[in-house]
C-alpha positions as CSV (number, residue, x, y, z in Angstrom):
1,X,-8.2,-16.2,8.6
2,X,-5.4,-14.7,10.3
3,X,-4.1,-11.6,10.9
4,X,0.0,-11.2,10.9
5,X,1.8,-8.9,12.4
6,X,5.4,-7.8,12.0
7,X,7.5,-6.8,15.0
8,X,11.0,-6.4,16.1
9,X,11.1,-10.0,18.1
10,X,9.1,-11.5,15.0
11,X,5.9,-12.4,13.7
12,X,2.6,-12.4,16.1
13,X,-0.4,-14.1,14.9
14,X,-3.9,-13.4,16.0
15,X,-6.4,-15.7,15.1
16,X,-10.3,-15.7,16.9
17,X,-9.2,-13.6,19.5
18,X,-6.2,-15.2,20.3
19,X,-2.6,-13.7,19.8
20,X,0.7,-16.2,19.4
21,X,4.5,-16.0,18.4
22,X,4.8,-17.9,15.9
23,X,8.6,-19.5,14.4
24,X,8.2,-17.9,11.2
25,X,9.6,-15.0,8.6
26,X,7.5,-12.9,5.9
27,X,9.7,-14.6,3.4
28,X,8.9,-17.9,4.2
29,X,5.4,-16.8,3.9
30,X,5.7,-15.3,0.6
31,X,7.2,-17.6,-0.8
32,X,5.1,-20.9,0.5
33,X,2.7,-22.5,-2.5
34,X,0.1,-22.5,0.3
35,X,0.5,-19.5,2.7
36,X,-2.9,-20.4,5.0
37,X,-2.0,-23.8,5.4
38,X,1.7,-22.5,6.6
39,X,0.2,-20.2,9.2
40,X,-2.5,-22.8,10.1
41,X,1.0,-25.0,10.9
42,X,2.9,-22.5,12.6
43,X,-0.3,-21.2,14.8
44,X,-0.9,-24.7,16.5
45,X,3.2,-24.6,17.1
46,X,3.2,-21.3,18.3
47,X,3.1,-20.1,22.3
48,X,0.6,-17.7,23.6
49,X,2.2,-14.2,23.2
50,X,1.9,-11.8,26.8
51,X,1.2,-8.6,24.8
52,X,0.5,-6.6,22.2
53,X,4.4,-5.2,20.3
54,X,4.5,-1.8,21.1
55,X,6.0,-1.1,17.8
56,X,4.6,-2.7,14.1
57,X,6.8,-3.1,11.6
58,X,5.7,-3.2,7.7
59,X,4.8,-6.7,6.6
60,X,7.6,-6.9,3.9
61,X,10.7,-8.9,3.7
62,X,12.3,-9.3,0.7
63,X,9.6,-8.5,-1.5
64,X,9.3,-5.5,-4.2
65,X,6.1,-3.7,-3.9
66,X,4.5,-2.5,-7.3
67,X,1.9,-0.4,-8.1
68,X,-1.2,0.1,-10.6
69,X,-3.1,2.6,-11.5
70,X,-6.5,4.4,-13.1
71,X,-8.2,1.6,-11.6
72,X,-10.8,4.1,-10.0
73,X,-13.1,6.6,-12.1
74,X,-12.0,9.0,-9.5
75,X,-8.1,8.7,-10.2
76,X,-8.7,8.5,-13.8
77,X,-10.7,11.7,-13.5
78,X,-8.0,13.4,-11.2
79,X,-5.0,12.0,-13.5
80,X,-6.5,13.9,-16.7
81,X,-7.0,16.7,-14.8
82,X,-3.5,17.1,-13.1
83,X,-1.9,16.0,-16.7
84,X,-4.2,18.3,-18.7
85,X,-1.9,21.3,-19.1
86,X,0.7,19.3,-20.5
87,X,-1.8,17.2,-22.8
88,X,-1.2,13.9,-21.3
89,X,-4.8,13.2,-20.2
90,X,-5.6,11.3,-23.2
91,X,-3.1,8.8,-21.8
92,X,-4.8,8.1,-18.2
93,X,-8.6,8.0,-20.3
94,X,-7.2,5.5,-22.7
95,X,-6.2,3.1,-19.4
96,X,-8.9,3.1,-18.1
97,X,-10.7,1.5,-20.4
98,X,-7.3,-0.7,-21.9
99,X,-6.9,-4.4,-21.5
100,X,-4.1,-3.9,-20.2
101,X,-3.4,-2.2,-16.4
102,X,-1.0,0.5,-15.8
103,X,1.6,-0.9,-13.8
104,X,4.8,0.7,-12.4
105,X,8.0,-0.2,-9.7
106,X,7.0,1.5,-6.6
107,X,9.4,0.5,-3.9
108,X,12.2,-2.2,-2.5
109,X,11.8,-3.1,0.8
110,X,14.1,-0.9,2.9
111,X,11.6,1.6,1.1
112,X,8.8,0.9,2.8
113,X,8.1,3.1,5.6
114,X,7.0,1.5,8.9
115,X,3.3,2.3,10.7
116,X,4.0,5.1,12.6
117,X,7.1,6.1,10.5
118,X,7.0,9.4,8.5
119,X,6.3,9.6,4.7
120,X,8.0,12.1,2.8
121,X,7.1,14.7,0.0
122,X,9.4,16.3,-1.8
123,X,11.1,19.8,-2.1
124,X,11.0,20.5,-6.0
125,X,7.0,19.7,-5.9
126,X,4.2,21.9,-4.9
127,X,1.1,19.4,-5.2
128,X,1.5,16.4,-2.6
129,X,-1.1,13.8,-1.5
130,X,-1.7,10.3,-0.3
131,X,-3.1,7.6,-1.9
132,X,-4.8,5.0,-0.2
133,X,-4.6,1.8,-1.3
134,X,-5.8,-1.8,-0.8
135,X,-2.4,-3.6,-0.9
136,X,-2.2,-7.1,-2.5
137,X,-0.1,-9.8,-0.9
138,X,0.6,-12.1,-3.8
139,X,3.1,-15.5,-3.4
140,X,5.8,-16.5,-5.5
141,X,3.5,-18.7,-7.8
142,X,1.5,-15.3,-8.5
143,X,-1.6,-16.4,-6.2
144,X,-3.5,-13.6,-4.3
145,X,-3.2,-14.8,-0.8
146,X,-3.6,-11.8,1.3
147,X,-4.0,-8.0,1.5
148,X,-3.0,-5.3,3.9
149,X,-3.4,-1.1,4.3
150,X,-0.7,0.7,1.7
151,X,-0.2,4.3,1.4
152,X,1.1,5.2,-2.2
153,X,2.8,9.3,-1.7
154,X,2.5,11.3,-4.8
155,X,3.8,14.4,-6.2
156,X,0.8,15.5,-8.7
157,X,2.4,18.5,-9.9
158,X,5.5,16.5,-11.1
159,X,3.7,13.6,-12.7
160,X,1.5,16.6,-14.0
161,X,4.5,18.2,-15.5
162,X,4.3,15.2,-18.3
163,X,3.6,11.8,-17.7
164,X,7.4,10.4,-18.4
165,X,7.9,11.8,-14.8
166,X,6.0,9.0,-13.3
167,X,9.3,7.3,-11.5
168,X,10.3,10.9,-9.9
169,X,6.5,11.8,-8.8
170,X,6.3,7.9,-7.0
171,X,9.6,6.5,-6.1
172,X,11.9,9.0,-3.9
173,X,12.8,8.7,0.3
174,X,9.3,7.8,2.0
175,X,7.3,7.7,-0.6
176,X,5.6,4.3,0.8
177,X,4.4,2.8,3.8
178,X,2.8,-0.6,4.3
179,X,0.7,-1.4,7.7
180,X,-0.3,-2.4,10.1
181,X,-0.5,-6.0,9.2
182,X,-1.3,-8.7,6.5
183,X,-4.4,-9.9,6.5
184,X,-4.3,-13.6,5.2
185,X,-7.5,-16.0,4.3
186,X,-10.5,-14.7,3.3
187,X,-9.9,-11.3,1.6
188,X,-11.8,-7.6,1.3
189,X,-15.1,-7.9,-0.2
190,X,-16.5,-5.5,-2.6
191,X,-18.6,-3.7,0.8
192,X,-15.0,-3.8,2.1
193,X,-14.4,0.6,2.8
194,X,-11.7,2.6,2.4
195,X,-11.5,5.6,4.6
196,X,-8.3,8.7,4.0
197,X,-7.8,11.1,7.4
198,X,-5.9,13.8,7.3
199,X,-5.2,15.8,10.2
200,X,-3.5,18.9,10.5
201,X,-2.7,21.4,14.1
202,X,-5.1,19.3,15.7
203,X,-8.2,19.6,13.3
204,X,-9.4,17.8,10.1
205,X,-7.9,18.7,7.2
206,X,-9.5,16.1,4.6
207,X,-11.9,12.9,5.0
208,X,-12.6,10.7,2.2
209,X,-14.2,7.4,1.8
210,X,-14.8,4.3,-0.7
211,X,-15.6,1.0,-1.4
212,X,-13.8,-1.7,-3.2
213,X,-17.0,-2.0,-5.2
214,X,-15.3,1.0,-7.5
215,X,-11.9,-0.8,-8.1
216,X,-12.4,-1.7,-11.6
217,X,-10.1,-4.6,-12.2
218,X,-10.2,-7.6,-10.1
219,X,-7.4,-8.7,-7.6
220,X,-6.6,-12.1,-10.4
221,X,-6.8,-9.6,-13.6
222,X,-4.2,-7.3,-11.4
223,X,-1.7,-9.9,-10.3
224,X,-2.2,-11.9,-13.2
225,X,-1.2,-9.2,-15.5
226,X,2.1,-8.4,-13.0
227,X,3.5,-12.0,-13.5
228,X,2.7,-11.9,-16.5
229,X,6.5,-12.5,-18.3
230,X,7.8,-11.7,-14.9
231,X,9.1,-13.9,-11.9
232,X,9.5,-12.9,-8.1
233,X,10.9,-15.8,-6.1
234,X,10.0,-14.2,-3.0
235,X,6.9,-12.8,-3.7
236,X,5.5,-9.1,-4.9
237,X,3.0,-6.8,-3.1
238,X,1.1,-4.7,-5.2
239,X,-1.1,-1.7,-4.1
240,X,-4.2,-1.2,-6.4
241,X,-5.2,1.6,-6.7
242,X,-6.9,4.9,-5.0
243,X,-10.6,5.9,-5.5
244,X,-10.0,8.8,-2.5
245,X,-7.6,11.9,-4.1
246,X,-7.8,15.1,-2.6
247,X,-8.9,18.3,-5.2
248,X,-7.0,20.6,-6.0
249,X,-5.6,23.1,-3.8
250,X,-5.6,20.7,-1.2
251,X,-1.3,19.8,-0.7
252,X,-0.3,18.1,2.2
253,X,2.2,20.2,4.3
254,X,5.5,18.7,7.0
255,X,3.6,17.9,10.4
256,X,0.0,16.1,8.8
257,X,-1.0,13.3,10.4
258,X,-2.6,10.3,7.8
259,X,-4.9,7.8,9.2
260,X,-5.7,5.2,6.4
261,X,-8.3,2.4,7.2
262,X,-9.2,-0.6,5.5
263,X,-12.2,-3.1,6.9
264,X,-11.1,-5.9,8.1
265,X,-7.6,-5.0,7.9
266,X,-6.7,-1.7,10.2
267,X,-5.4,1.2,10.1
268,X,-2.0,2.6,9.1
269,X,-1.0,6.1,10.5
270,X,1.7,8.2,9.2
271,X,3.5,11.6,10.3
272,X,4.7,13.8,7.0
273,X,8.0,14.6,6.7
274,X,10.0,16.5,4.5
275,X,11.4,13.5,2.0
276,X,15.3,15.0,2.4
277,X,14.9,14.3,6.3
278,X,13.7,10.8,6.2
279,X,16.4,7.8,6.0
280,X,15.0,4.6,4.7
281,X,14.8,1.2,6.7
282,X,17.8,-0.2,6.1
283,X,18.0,-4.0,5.4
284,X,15.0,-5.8,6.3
């Protein structure tokens, strides 16, 4: 098992305790047949690193990063009850139960906020909230070869508004943000916990927690499904799901702090930001 980490001079490695540099890009991992067996390669190549990078970046290259959802009870639950006004709840009960997954486009990679980045919500909603998410890292054969910490922003009161509005309520300026690493080898078990922190002025604003035991779908029955009539030559990451939402009133206001951790894995930590003021990563 490793654990890879993205940085600004390139790709660290740690491995039983050990950290190294390692010759090697995300795409390249993404895209191998056999993305262990690479790493395995480039660790015994690689040179001790000094230190610890100051500064993580997201563990994306070139890949898009996809979503699914109503894979929880608890976001099924909160979907109908945001979409219930505008009688689209029917829609988010009938998922949950379908063959087939919801899935939808969530980001491109100069999307994807950084740890320590800010994550934006937006001016025309008034209903904003994290989702945390166990984040698959799938290769360009469709195989489930990793995982690391995603945090999927919504806007509840625009997806609420009807649920054709999906695209604007997910995808707008820092509405993603993938971190601290990818963890590759052996992946989250069902025990695995997911744990939401919000902090606000200094003092808790919401805690949540869960277990992968209450993701509904396996990781196979998730990737297979986006593959599925579908090719991504460098790989796709795809976040899974949240069984941790927030009720209603709670809306997350310019200034929170998000601490999203993962057994295993991390944690990723964001800063909210007005989505107008946030300019996305560039070219990765």
């Amino acid at each position: 098992m490793f654990l890879l980490y993205r940085t600004p001079s390139g790709i660290q490695l740690a491995h039983e305790q050990a950290l190294r540099d390692v010759s090697l890009s995300i795409d390249e991992v993404f895209r191998s047949s056999d993305p262990l067996a690479l790493l395995g390669q480039a660790w015994e190549k690689g040179e001790a690193s000094n230190e610890e990078s100051s500064r993580l970046l997201a563990p994306v290259g070139s890949q898009e990063v996809w979503a699914a959802g109503v894979t929880y009870y608890r976001s099924r639950t909160a979907r109908m009850e945001e979409s219930e006004q505008a009688g689209g709840d029917r829609f988010y009960d009938l998922v949950y139960d379908a063959d087939r997954p919801e899935l939808f486009f969530k980001a491109t990679a100069r999307r994807i906020q950084d740890p320590g980045e800010p994550v934006g919500i937006r001016s025309d909603s008034t209903w904003d909230v994290p989702e945390p998410e166990l984040t698959l890292a799938i290769n360009s054969e469709g195989q489930v070869f990793g995982a690391t910490v995603g945090n999927d922003m919504s806007s509840r009161s625009i997806e609420g508004e009807n649920p054709l509005y999906l695209p604007q309520a997910k995808v707008y300026s820092g509405s993603a943000s993938l971190g601290p690493c990818l963890l590759v080898g052996s992946l989250p078990g069902p025990e695995a916990e997911i744990s939401l922190h919000i902090s606000r002025n200094g003092d808790d604003a919401f805690h949540g927690t869960t277990t992968l035991s209450q993701l509904k779908r396996s990781y196979e029955e998730l990737a297979g499904f986006l593959f599925q009539e579908n090719d991504f030559p460098d790989g796709a990451l795809l976040m899974t799901g949240t069984g941790i939402v927030p009720d209603h009133p709670f809306t997350l206001h310019p200034g929170d702090i998000i601490r999203i951790s993962i057994s295993g894995i991390g944690t990723l930590e964001n800063t909210v930001a007005m989505a107008s003021d946030i300019q996305s990563s560039g070219q990765r």
